[in-house]
DRENPA-3360 file (N, C-alpha, C; in nm, 2 decimals, always signed):
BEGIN
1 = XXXXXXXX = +0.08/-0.12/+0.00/+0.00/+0.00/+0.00/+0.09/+0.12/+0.00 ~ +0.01/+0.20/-0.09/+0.10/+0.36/-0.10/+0.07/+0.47/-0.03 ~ +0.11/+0.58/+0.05/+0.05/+0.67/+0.13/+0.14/+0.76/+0.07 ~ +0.07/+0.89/+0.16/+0.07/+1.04/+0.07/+0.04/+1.13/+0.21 ~ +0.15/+1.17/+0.28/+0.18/+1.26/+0.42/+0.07/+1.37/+0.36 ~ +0.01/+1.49/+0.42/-0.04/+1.56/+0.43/+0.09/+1.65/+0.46 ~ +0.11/+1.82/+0.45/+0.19/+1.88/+0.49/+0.19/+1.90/+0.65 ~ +0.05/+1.85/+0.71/+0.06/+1.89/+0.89/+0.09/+1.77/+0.93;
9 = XXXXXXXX = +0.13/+1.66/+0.91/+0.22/+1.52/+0.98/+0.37/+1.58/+0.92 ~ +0.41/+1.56/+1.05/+0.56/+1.57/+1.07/+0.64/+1.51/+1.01 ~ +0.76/+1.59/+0.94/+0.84/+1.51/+0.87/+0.89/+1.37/+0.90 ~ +0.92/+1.41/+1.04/+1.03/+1.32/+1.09/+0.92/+1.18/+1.10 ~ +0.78/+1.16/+1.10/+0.71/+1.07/+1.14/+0.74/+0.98/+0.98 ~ +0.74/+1.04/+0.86/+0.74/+1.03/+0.75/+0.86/+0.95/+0.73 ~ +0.94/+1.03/+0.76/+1.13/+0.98/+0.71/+1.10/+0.85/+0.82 ~ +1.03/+0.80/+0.92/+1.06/+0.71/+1.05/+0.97/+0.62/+0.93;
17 = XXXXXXXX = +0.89/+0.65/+0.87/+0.81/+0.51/+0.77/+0.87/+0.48/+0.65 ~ +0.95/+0.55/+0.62/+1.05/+0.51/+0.54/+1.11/+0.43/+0.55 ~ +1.21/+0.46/+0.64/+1.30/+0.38/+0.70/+1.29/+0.22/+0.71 ~ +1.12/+0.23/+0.74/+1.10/+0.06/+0.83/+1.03/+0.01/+0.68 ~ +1.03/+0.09/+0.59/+1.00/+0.07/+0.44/+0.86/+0.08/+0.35 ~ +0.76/+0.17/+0.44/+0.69/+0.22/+0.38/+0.69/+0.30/+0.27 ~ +0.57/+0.26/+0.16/+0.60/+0.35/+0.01/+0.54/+0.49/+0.12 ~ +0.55/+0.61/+0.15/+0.54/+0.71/+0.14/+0.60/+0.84/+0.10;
25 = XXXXXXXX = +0.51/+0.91/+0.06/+0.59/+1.08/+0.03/+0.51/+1.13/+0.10 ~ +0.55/+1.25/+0.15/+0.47/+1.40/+0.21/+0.48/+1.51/+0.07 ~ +0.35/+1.56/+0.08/+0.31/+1.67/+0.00/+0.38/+1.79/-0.04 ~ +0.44/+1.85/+0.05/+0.58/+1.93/-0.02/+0.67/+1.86/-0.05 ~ +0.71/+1.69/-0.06/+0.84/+1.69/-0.15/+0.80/+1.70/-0.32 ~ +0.64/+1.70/-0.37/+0.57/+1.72/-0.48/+0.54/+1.86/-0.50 ~ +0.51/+1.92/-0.45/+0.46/+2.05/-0.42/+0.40/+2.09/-0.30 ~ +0.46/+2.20/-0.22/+0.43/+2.28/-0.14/+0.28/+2.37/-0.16;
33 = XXXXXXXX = +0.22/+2.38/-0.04/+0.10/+2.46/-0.07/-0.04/+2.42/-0.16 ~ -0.03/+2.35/-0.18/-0.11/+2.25/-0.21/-0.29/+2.29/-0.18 ~ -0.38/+2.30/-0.23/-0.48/+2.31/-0.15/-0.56/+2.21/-0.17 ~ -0.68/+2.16/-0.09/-0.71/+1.97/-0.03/-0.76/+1.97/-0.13 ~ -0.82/+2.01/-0.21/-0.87/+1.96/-0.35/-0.73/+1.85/-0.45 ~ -0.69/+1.98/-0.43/-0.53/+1.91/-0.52/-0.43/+1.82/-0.48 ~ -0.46/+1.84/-0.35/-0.37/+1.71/-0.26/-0.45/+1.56/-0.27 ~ -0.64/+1.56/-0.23/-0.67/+1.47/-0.26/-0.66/+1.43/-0.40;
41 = XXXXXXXX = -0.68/+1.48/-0.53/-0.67/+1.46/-0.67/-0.55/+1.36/-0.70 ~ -0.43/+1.42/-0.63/-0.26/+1.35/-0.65/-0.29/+1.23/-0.54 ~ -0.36/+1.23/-0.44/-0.36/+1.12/-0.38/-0.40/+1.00/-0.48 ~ -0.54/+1.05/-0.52/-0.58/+0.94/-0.64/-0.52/+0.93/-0.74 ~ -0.47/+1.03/-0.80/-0.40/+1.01/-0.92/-0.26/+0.91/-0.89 ~ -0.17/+0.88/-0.81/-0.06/+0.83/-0.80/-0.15/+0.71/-0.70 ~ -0.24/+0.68/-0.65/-0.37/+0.57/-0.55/-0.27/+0.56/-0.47 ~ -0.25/+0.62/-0.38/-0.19/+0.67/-0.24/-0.28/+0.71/-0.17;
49 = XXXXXXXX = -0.30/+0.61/+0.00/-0.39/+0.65/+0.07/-0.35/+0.75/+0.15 ~ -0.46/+0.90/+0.16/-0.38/+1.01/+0.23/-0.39/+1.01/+0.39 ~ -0.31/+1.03/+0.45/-0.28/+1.03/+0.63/-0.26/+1.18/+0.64 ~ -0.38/+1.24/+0.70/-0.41/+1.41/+0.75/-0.45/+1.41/+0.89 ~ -0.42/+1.54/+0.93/-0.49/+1.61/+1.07/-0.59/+1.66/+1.02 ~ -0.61/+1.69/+0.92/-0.75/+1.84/+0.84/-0.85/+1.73/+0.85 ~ -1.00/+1.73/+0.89/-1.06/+1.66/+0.86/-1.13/+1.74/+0.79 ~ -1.13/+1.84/+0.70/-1.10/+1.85/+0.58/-1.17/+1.79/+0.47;
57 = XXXXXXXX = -1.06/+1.66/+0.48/-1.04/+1.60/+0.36/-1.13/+1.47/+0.43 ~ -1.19/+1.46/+0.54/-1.35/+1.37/+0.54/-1.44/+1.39/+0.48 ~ -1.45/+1.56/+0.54/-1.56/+1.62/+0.48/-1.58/+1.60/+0.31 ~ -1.44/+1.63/+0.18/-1.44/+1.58/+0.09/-1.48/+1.47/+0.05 ~ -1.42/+1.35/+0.11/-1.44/+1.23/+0.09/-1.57/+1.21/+0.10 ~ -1.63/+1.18/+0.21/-1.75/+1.14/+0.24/-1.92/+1.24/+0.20 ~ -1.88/+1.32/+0.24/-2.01/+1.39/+0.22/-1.98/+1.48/+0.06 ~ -1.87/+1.50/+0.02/-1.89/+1.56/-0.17/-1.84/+1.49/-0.23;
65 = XXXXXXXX = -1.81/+1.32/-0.24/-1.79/+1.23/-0.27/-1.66/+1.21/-0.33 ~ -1.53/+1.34/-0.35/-1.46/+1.36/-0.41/-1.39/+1.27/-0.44 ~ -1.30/+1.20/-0.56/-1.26/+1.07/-0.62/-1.13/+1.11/-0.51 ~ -1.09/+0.92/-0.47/-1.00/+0.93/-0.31/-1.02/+0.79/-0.34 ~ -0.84/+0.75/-0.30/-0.81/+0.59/-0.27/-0.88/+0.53/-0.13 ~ -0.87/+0.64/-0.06/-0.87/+0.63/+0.08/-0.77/+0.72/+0.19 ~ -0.90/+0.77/+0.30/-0.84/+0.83/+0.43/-0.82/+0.79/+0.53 ~ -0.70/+0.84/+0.62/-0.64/+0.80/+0.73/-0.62/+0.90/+0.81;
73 = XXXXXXXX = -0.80/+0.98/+0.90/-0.78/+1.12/+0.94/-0.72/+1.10/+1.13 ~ -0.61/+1.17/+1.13/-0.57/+1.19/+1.33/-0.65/+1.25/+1.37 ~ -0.68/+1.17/+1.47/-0.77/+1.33/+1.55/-0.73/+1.31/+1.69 ~ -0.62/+1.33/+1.71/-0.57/+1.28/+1.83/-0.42/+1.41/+1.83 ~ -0.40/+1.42/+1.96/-0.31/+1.59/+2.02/-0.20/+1.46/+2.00 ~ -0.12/+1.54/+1.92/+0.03/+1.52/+1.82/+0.12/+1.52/+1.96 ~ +0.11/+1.47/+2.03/+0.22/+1.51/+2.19/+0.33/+1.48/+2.14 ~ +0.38/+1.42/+2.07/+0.55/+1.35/+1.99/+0.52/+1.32/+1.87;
81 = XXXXXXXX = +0.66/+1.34/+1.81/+0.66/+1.22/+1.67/+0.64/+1.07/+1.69 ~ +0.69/+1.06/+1.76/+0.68/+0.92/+1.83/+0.54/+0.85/+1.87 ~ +0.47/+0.94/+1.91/+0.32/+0.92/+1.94/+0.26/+0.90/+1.83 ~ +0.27/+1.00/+1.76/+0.15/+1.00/+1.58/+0.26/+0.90/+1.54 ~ +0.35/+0.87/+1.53/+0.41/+0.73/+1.41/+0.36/+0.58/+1.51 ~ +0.38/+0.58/+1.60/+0.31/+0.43/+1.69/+0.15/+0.42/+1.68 ~ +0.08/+0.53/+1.67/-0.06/+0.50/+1.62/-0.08/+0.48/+1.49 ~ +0.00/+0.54/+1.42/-0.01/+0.47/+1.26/-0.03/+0.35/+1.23;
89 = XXXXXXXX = +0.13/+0.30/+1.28/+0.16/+0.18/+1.31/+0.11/+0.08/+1.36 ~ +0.03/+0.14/+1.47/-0.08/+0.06/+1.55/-0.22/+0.03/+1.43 ~ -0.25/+0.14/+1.35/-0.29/+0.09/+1.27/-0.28/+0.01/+1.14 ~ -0.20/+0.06/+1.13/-0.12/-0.08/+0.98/-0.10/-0.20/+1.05 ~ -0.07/-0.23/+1.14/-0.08/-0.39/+1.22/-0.21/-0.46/+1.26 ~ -0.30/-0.37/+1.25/-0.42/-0.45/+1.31/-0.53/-0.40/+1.14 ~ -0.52/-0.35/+1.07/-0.57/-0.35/+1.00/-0.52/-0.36/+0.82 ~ -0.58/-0.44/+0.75/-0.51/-0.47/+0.63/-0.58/-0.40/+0.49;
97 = XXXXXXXX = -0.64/-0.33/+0.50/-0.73/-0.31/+0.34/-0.77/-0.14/+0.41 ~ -0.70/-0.05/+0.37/-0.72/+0.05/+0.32/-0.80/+0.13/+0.23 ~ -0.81/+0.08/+0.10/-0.86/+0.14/-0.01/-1.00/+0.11/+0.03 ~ -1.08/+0.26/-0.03/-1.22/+0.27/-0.05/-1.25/+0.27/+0.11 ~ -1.15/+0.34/+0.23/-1.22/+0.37/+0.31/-1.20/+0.52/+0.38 ~ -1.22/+0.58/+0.55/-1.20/+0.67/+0.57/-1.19/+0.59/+0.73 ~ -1.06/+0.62/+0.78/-1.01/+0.57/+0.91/-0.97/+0.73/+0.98 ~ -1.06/+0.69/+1.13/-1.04/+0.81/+1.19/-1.01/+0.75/+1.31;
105 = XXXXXXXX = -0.84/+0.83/+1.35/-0.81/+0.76/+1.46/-0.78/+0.88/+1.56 ~ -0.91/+0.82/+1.66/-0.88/+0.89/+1.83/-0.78/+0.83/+1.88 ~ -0.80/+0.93/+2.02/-0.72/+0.88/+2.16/-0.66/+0.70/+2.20 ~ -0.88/+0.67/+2.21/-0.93/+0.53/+2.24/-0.99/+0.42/+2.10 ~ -1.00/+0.48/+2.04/-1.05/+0.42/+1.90/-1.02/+0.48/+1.81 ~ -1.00/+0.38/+1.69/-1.00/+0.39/+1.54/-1.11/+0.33/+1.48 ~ -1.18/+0.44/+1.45/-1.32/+0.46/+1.36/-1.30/+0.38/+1.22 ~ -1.38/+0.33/+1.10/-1.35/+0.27/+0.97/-1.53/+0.28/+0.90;
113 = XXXX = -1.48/+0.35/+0.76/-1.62/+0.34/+0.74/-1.56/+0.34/+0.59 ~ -1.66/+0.31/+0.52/-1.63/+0.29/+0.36/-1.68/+0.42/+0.29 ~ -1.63/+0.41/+0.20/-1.63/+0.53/+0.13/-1.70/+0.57/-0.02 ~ -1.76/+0.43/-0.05/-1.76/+0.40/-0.17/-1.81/+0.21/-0.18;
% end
């Protein structure tokens, strides 16, 4: 599976999913400034599921149906890098199919609803 950083997840969370060899890019190594229309659009166009803070890009997905591989929205206080990359991760281990959904991960739960 391919993912697509939003510019508000942390670099360093980004270069740490690298490392362990996830396909990811973040949004400014393609272009900077970006606005969520155009960020979701390259999400789909390259079918990279996007990982954001903006829920935003729910609101696109779900309720204006905007074409999207799939979401992966935080909604949980960024305390560390360390924190937002172990909940990631906590999600990529316990969950396998991505596409065609919209994952919203709290504190205490991670939400999953389809999108399509």
């Amino acid at each position: 599976m391919k993912f697509l950083a939003d510019e508000n997840i942390p670099a360093a969370v980004v270069n740490d999913l690298k490392r362990l060899g996830y396909d990811i890019l973040r949004v400014d190594e393609i272009r900077k400034g970006m606005n969520d229309r155009e960020v979701l659009e390259l999400s789909f166009k390259e079918k990279r599921i996007l990982i954001t803070f903006d829920k935003d890009f729910g609101r696109l997905a779900v309720k204006e149906k905007q074409n999207c591989v799939g979401v992966i929205l935080l909604r949980v206080t960024p305390v560390s890098v360390q924190y937002v990359k172990n909940r990631l991760l906590y999600l990529f281990s316990n969950f396998a199919d991505f596409e065609g959904k919209l994952f919203v991960i709290e504190e205490n739960v991670i939400r999953e609803r389809k999108l399509y």
